[in-house]
C-alpha positions in Angstrom: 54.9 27.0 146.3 55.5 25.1 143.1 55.7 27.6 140.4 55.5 26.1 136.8 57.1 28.6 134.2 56.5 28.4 130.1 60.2 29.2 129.2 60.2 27.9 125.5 60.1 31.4 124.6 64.0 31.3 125.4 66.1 31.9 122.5 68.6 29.6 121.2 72.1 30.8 121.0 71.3 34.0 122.0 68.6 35.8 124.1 66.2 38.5 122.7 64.2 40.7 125.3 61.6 38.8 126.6 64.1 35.5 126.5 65.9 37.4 129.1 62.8 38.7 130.8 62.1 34.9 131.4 65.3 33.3 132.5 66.6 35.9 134.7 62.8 36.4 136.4 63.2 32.1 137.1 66.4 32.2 138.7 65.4 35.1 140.7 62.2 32.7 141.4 64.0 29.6 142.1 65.5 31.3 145.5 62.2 31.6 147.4 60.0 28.7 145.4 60.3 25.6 143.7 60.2 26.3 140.3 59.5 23.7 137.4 60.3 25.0 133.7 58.6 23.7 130.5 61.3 24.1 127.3 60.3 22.8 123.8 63.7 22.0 122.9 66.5 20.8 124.5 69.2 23.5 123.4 67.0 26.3 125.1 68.9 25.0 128.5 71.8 26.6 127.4 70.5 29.7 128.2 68.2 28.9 131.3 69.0 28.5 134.6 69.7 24.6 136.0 66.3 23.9 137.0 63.8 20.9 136.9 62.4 20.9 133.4 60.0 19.1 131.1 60.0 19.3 127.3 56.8 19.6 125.9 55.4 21.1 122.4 56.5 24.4 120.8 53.9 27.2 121.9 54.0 27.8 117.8 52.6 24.3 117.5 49.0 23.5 116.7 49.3 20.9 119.9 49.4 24.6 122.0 45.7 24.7 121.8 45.5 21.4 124.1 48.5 21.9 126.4 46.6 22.3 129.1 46.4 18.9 129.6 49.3 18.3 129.3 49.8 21.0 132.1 47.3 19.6 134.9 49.6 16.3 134.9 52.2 18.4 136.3 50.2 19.7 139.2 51.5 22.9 139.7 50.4 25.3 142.2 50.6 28.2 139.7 51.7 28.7 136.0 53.3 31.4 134.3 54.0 32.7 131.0 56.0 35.5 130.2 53.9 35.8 127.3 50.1 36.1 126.8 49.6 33.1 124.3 50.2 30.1 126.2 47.2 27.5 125.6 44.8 27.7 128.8 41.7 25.7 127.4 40.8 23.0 130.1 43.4 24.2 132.7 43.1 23.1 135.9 45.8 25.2 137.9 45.7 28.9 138.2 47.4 30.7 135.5 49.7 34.4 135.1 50.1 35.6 131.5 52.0 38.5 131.0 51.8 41.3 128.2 54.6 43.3 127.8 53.1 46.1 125.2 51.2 46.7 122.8 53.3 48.2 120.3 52.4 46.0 117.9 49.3 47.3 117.5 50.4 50.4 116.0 53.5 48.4 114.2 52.3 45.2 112.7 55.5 43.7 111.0 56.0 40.4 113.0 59.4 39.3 114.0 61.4 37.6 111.1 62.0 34.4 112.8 58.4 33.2 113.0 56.7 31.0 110.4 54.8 32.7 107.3 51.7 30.8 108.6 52.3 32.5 112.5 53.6 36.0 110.9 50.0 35.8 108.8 48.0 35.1 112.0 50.0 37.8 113.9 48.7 39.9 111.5 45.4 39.3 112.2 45.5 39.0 115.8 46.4 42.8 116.1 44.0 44.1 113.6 41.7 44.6 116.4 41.6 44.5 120.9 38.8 41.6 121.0 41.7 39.0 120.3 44.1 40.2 123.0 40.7 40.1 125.5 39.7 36.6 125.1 43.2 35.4 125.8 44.1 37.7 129.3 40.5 36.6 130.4 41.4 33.3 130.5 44.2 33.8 133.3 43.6 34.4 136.6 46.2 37.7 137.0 47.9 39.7 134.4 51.4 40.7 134.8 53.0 43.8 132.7 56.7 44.9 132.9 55.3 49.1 133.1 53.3 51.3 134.5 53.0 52.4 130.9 51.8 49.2 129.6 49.3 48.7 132.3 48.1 52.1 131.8 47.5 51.0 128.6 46.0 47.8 129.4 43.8 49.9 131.6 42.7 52.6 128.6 41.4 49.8 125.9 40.2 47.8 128.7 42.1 44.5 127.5 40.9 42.2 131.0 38.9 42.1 133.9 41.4 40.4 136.1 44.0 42.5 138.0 47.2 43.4 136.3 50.1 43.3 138.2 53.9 44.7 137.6 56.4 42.4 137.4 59.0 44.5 136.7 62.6 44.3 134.0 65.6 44.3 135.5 69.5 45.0 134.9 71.6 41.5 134.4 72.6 40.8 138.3 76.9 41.6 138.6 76.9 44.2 135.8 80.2 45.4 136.4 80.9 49.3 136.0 82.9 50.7 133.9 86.3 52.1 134.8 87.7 56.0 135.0 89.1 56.1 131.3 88.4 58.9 129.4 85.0 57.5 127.6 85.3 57.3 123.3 83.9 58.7 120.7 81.5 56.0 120.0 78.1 55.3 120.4 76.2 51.6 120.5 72.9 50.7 119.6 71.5 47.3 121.1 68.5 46.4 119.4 66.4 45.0 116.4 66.1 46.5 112.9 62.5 47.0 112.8 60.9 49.9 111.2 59.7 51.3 114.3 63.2 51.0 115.8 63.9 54.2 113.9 67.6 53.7 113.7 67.7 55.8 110.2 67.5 59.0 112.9 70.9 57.9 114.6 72.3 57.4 111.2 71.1 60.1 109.6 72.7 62.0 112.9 76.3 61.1 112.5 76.2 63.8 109.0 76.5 66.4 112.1 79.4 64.1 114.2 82.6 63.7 112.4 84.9 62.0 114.2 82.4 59.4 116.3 81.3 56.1 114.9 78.1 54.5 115.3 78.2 50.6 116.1 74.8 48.7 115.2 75.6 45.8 117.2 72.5 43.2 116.2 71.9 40.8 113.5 70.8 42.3 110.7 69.3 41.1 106.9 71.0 41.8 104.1 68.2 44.2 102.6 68.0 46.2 106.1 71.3 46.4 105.8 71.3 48.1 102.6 68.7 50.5 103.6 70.9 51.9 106.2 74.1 51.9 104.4 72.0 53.6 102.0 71.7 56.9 104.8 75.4 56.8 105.8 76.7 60.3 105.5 80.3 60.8 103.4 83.4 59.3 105.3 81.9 56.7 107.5 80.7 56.6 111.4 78.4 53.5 110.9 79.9 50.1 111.7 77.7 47.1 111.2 78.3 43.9 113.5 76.1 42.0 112.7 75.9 40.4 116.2 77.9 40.3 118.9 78.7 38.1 122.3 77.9 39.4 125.7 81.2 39.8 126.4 81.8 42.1 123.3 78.9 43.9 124.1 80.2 44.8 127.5 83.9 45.6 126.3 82.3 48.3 123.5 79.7 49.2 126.4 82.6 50.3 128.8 84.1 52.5 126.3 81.2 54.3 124.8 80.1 57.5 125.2 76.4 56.6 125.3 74.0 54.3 123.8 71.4 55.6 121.7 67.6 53.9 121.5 65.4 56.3 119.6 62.7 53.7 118.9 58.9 55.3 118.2 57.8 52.7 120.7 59.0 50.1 122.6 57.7 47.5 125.1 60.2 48.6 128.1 64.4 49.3 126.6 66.2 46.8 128.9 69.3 47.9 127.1 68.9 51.3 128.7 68.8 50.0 132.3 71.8 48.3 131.4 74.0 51.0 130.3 72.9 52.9 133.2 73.8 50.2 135.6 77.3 49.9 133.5 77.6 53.9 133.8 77.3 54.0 130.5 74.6 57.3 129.4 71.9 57.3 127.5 70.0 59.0 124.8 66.6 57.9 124.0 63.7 59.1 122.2 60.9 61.1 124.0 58.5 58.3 124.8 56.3 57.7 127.7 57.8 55.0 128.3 61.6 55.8 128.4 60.5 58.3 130.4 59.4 56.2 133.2 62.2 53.4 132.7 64.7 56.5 132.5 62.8 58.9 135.5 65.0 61.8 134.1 68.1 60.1 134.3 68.7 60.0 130.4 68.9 62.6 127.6 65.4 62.0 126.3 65.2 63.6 122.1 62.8 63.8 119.5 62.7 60.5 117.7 62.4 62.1 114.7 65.3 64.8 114.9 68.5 64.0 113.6 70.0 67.4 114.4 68.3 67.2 118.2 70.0 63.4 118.6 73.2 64.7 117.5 73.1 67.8 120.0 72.6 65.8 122.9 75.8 63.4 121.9 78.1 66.7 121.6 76.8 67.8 124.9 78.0 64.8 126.5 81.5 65.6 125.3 82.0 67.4 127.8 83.7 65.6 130.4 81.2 66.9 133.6 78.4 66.5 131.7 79.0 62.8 130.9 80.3 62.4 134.6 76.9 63.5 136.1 75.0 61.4 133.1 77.0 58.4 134.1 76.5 58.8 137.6 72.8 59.6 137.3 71.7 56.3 135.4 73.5 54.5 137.9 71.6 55.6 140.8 68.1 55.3 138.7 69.7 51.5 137.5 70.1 50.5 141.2 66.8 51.2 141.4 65.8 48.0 139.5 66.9 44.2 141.3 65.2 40.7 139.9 65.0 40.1 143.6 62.5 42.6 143.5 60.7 41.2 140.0 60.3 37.7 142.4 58.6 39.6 145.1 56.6 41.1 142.9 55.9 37.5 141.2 55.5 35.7 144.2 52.8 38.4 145.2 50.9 38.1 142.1 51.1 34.1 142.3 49.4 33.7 145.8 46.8 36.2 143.9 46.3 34.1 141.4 45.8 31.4 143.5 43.2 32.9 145.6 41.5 33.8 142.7 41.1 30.4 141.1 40.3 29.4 144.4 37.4 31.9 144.7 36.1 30.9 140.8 
């Protein structure tokens, strides 16, 4: 099968989420199919897997509207998207689009990087489902990375085509951390976004003297302030402002835990991967950590900082963290990309059938 994938979602310089998502689910692809990627610039390769590619136009550009034709040159057997936006108008070749949540529904800030013209539309686009319906209609399978999201998918009746999982997945050779004696520090991997809800963490150290909090993403200068503006007397915040994967998994092997109490999120890759790492993790009650986490995390109200700060002293104690460790690294194992191609592979020959059969 010849499997044409949309990657110019990938990052440049350094992946987000669903950048990941992408790359990782290709090379896991590439094994069992031939796999084609379409990039709209040449420094997104830095981060992709060395595979056949074709640069084309940036989804963001007004050309996205007639890429299909672009597309049917290619003659693919299938197309995926790891998003839902990909142009689809006169497509020839049956099509995957994914949605991975629809937090943004309830959350409308776009993402910083995109144009004012694309943040304005964005806006707009989630004011109401009808939007979201017209474009999943127009593939020929869904994929989601959830249960939760497809439940969701399912509730406001988003598509009448089948959604399939396609599931997230730990970075393959994570390596585990060693025996040392874990320190008082905790990470948080992640954006800055209101409904990120980091204020809780910081807000949390007032009750942990002694243990520092590391933010470890890029952050503005006015979110920056915000925060520094909640930092309790003496410290316990460090910002990084960005770090490399190799610093991230130095401070990941030495941490105590790493913290996500987002009010939503889409799936928390960086929990599976501090669980695969050994590292524990405390999270906000959400449905969704809940089934990413499957009772292997110390799951707190998003919205207590004394409740956040409880669960980090509990996991000073040294069996206490042993069994946390050794619980997210069974429920991690749980998670391959071999098993995200399967599942991709599956949905693919679906796909096909069903363009067949219209």
């Amino acid at each position: 099968m010849r499997i044409i994938f949309d990657a110019r979602f990938t990052r440049i310089g350094q992946h987000d989420g669903i950048s990941r998502y992408g790359a990782s689910l290709m090379e896991a692809v590439s094994r069992h199919a031939e796999v084609l990627m379409l990039i709209s610039d040449d420094r997104q390769l830095e981060l992709l897997p060395a595979l056949p590619h074709v640069r084309i136009n940036s989804p963001l550009s007004p050309a996205e509207l007639f890429v299909a034709a672009r597309v049917n040159r290619l003659r693919g057997d299938v197309v995926v998207c790891p998003m839902q936006t990909m142009g689809s108008w006169g497509r020839r070749y049956p099509l995957i689009l994914t949605l991975h949540d629809l937090i943004y529904y309830q959350n409308p800030e776009p993402p910083g990087f995109l144009p004012a013209p694309v943040r304005l539309l964005w806006r707009l686009y989630h004011l109401a489902y009808w939007p979201q319906r017209v474009l999943l209609n127009r593939a020929d399978v869904v994929a989601t990375i959830s249960e939760t999201t497809r439940g969701l998918i399912r509730a406001h009746r988003l598509t009448r085509r089948p959604v399939r999982i396609v599931g997230n997945a730990p970075q393959p050779g994570t390596q585990p951390r060693g025996d040392a004696e874990p320190e008082r520090s905790l990470l948080y991997m992640g954006s800055f976004m209101p409904y990120k809800n980091v204020e809780t963490a910081v807000r949390g150290m007032r009750e942990l003297p002694g243990w520092t909090l590391h933010l470890l993403s890029r952050i503005t200068d006015a979110r920056r302030a915000e925060l520094e503006a909640l930092v309790p007397d003496g410290g316990g915040v460090v910002f990084h402002d960005g770090v490399t994967d190799e610093e991230y998994a130095d401070l990941l092997s030495r941490a105590t835990a790493l913290v996500s109490l987002s009010r939503a999120e889409g799936y928390g890759l960086p929990l599976i991967e501090a669980m695969a790492a050994g590292t524990p993790v405390i999270a906000s009650d959400i449905p969704i950590f809940r089934e990413v986490t499957a009772g292997a995390a110390a799951l707190v109200d998003p919205d207590s900082p004394a409740e956040f700060a409880a669960a980090v002293q509990e996991l000073s104690a040294p069996e206490q963290w042993r069994k946390a460790s050794e619980a997210g690294r069974r429920r991690a194992a749980e998670y391959s990309w071999e098993d995200s191609a399967q599942q991709l592979l599956a949905a693919a020959a679906e796909a096909v059938q069903a363009h067949r059969n219209r």
